[in-house]
N, C-alpha and C positions, 0 to 999 in steps of 0.2 A: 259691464253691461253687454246684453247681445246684440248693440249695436249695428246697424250696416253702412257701408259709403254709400251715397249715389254718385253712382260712377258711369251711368250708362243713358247719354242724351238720346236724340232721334235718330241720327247717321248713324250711332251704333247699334240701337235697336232693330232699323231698317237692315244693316248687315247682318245683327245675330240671326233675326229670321231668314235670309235670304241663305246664309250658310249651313244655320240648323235644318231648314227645311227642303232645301235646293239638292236630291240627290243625284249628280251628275249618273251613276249606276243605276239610277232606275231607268235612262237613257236605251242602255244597251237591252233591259226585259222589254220593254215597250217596242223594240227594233225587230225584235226577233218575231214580235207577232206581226208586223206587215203594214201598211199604209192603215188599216183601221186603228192603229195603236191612236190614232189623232182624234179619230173620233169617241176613243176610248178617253182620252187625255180630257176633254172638250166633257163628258158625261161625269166625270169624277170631278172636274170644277166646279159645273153647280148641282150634283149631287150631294157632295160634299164640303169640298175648299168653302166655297160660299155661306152655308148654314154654318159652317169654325166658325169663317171669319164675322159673320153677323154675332152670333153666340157667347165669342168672345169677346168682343169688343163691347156687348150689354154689359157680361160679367165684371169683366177687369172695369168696368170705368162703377160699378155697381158698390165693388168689394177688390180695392188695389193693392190692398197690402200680401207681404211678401206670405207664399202659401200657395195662392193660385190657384187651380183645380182643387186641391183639398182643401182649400177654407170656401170654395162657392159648394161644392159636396157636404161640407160640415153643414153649414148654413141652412142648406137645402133639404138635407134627410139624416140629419143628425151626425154623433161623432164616429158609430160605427160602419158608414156608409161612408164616410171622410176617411176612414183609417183603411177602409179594403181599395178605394178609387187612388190613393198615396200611394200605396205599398205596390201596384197595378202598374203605376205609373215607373215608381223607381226602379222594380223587382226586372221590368222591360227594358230598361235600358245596360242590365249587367250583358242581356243576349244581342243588343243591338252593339255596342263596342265591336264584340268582336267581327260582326259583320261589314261594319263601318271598316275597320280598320285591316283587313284582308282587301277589301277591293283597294284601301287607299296604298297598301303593300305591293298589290298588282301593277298599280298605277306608278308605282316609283322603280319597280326595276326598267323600263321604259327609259329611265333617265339617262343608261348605260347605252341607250338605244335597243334595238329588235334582238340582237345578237344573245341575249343575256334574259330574252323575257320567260323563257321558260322556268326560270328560278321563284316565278308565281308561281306556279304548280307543285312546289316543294314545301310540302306542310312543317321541316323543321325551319325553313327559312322563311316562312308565311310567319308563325309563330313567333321565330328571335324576336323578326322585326318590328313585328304588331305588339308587342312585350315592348319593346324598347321605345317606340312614339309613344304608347298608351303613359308610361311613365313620366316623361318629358311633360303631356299633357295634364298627369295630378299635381306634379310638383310644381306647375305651372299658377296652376288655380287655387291651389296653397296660399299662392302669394298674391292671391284677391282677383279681382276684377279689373281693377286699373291696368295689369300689366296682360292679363289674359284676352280683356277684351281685345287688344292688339292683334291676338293670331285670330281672334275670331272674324277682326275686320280683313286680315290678310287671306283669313278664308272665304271671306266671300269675291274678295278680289281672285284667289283662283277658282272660284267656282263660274263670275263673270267672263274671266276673259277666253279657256280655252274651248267655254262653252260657244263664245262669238266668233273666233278664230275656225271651230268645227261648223260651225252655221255657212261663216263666208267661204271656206275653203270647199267644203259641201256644196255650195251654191257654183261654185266655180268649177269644179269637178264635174257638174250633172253639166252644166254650159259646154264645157268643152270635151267630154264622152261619154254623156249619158250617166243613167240610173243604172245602180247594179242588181237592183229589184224593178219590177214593173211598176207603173203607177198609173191609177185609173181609177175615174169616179167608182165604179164599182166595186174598188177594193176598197173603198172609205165603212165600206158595209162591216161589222162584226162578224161573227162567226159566234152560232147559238150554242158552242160547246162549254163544257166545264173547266176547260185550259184557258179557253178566256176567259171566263168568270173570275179563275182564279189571276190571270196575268190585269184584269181591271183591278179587284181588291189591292192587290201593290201597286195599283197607280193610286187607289184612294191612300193608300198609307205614305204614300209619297208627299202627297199633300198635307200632312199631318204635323203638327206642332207648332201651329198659332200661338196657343196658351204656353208656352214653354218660357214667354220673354215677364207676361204677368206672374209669373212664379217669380220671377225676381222684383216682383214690385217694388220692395220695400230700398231696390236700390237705382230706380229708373228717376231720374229727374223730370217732376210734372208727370208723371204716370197717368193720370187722366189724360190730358192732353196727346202724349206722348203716345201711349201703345198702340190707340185706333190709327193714328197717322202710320206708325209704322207698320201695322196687320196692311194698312191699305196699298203704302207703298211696295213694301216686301214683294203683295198677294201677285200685285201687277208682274215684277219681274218675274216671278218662281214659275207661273204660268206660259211667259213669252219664250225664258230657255227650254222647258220639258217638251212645248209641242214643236219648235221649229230646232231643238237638238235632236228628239226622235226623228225625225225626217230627214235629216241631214244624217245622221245615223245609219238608216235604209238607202238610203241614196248610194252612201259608199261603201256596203259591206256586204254581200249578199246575206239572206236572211239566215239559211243553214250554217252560215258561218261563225257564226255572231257569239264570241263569248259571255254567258251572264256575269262574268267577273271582272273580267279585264276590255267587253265589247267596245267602249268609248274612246279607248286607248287601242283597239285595231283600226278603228274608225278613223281617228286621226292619222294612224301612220301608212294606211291606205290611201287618203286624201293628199299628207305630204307629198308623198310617194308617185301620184299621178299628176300632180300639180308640179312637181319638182323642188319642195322646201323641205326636204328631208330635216333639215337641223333645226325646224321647229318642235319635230318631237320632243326632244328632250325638254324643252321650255315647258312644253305644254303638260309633262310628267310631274315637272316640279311643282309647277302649279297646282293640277290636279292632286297631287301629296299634299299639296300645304292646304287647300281646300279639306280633305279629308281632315287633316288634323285640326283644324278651325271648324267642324262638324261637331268632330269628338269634342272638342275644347267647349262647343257653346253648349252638346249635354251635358256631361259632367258638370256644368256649372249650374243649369236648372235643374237638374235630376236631382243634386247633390239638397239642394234647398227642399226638397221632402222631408228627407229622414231627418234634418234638420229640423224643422217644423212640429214632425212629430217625436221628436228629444222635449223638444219645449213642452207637450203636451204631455208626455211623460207615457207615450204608446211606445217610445224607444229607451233604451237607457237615455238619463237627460243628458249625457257626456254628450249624445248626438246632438244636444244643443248650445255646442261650446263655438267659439267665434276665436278665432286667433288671435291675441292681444294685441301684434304688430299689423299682421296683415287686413282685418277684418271678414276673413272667409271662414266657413263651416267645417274646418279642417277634419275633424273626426268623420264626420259627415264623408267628406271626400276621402279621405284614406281607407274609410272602411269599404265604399264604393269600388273604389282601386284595388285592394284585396280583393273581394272577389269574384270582380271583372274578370281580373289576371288570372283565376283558377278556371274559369272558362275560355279562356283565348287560350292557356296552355293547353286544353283537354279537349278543345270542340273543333281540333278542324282535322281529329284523327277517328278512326273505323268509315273511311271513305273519302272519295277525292275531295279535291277544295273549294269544288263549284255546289257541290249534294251538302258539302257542311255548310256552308254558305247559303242556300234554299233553306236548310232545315231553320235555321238561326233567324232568316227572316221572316221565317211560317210561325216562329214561336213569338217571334217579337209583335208581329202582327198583331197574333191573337191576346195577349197579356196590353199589348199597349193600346189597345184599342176600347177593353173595358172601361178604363175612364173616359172616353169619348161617350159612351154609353150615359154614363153620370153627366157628363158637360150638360149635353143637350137635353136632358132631362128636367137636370137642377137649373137653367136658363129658363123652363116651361113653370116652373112651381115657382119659382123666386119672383119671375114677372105678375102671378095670378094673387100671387100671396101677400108682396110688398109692392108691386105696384111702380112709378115710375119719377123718381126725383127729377131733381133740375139740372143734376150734375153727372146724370145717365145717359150714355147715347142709346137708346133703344132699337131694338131691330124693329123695321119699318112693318105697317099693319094694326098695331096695335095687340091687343092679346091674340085674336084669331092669326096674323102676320107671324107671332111667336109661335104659336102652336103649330104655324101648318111647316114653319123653315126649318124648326128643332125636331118635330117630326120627320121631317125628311132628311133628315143629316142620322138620324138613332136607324132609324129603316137602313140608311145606306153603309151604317157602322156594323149591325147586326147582321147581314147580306154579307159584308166583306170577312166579319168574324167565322161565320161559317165556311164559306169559300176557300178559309187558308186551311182548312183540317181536307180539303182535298189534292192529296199528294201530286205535283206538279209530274211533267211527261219526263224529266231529267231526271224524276229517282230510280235509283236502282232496283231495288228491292219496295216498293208501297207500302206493305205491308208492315215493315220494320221502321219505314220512312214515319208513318203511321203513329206509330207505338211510340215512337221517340219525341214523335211533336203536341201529344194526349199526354203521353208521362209526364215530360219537361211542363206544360203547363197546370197537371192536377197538383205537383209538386209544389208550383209555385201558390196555389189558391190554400193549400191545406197548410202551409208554412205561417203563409198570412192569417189563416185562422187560431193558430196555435200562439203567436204573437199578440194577436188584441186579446186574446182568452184568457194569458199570462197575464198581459198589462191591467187590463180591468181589474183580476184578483188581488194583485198587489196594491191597487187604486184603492180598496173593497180593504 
């Protein structure tokens, strides 16, 4: 039977979100654009964070079983709007790995201390490495949830601490020699250019993957109860470290300086370094590694539950709907994910340095993973007008106008940010090619998916 465990109470959910969603790395882009990044941060919560989390928390307590995004899609506009919002979902997370896991690479050569960091900028030793965590990480979740959910809690422990350790030591660095950027009401102001537009849209995608824990419904104990408590606990922390780690960020690193890859980890050894705790670097490298890896670990685990889903339904071969007789996890599901992740982490951080393959990876992710946000808040507006509102539904507040005006504004500010990421950032080399790589890579991705449900239907037929 394709059984699942529930394996995942409230503490753990509150962590998955807090590790899936918490990217210490968007830290360092938010730095580099300057004391406004706050009020950027501050616009992307209730532009968007806020319409997730109301949105979600309707859906999953609406429709909990395991699926998530594409059974509220199915539900809502049928199964071939369910099969392109799935495939959107999963197709996005093969280009997110390898992103994920180059900054979590960055962040561990750090552990040898300063002496050794330049071996980040080394695309075959970015690649070993990132090859070799990614694997630790499938074979991991092979062997279920029970034993996986562990690094995912361990990652949000190192998502927590070096992000509070960079707060306090931040704080204590500006007290005893100042800001190494200026700070002033006036720079809380944006800047009406297209570098910001596009450096907000990676703060909205920052905030992104509320629904990632309701994809595992079917293994959340009390899942009703259970996911709005932890959307809300999660929401709370994910928000306190992005604005007061950007800032403590700025504080100690001048802005021109600030790498997009490794920036939170100069940050740190900047702070040790003036403070005089040098030997907390390292601490705080390991941590930030084991953070990364408990990221990766809590995708792969709801990403994995797509193709899964859509095995069951017979949009994928059904093998995709096989469950491991010992472990109860979606093994095919995840091994084929793992396949060919690993063909993109081998081949995506080469024809250019490892900060421009890194942008391009998360211009692509962006834009592919943010399609079903499109559907989320969509299928929350029709679901509400259509079915109306049970007793065992927490609704978003307002009533149908309430739904309409907050799901509107979360699709407005997804559609905004969709666009944004097709304008090639100031670190590409080349635009033009930057371009063409970030339009290819994602027409690829839509024309695959159509060729996929095209297949499955006829065979259905």
């Amino acid at each position: 039977m394709n059984e699942h465990r529930r394996e995942l109470g409230l503490l753990d959910l509150v962590f998955l979100n807090v590790v899936a969603i918490t990217g210490i790395r968007w830290l360092a882009s938010a730095s580099r654009y300057g004391a406004a990044s706050l009020t950027l941060w501050m616009l992307a919560f209730l532009a968007f964070f806020l319409p997730q989390g109301l949105a979600v928390t309707e859906l999953s307590t609406r429709y909990p079983e395991e699926g998530g995004i594409y059974v509220w899609t199915k539900k809502a506009f049928g199964e071939f709007h369910g099969f392109v919002c799935g495939w959107c979902y999963w197709v996005n997370n093969l280009f997110y790995f390898p992103g994920l896991l180059a900054f979590t690479v960055s962040n561990a050569v750090y552990i040898g201390g300063t002496n050794i960091r330049q071996l980040g900028e080394s695309k075959a030793f970015v690649t070993s490495l990132s090859l070799l965590f990614f694997w630790f990480v499938i074979l991991l979740n092979i062997r279920g949830l029970k034993g996986a959910k562990w690094l995912q809690n361990l990652g949000a422990i190192g998502t927590w601490a070096p992000a509070l350790v960079l707060i306090l030591m931040g704080a204590s660095a500006y007290y005893m020699f100042g800001s190494a950027n200026p700070l002033s009401w006036k720079g809380l102001k944006p800047e009406g250019s297209f570098s910001t537009l596009n450096y907000w849209s990676q703060m909205c995608f920052a905030f992104a993957g509320l629904e990632l824990a309701s994809i595992m419904g079917g293994e959340i104990r009390e899942p009703r109860r259970t996911i709005p408590r932890g959307v809300l606990y999660g929401g709370i922390l994910i928000a306190i470290i992005y604005m007061t780690g950007s800032l403590c960020v700025y504080v100690a690193v001048p802005a021109r300086e600030i790498s997009i890859v490794s920036g939170v980890m100069q940050a740190i050894a900047e702070v040790t370094s003036r403070v005089g705790v040098v030997w907390v670097l390292s601490a705080m490298a390991l941590l930030l590694t084991v953070s990364g890896l408990g990221g990766t670990s809590a995708w792969v685990a709801g990403s994995a539950r797509i193709p899964f889903v859509a095995g069951l339904d017979r949009y994928l071969p059904s093998s995709f709907g096989k469950v491991h007789p010992k472990y109860g996890s979606p093994y095919v599901a995840i091994l084929v994910q793992g396949v060919i992740s690993s063909l993109f982490i081998a081949t995506g951080y080469f024809g250019g340095s490892v900060e421009e393959a890194y942008l391009l990876l998360v211009n692509v992710t962006l834009i592919v993973f943010f399609i079903p946000y499109l559907y989320l808040f969509a299928a929350a507006i029709v679901l509400r007008l259509k079915e109306g509102v049970r007793s065992e539904i927490i609704p978003i507040p307002g009533g149908k106008p309430g739904t309409i005006g907050v799901c509107t504004l979360g699709f407005v500010t997804t559609f905004v940010s969709i666009a944004l990421a097709l304008v090639p950032p100031p670190e590409a080399t080349n635009h033009i090619t930057f371009e063409l790589k970030v339009v290819g890579t994602c027409l690829l991705c839509l024309v695959s998916r159509a060729y996929i449900y095209l297949r499955a239907r006829h065979k259905k037929a």
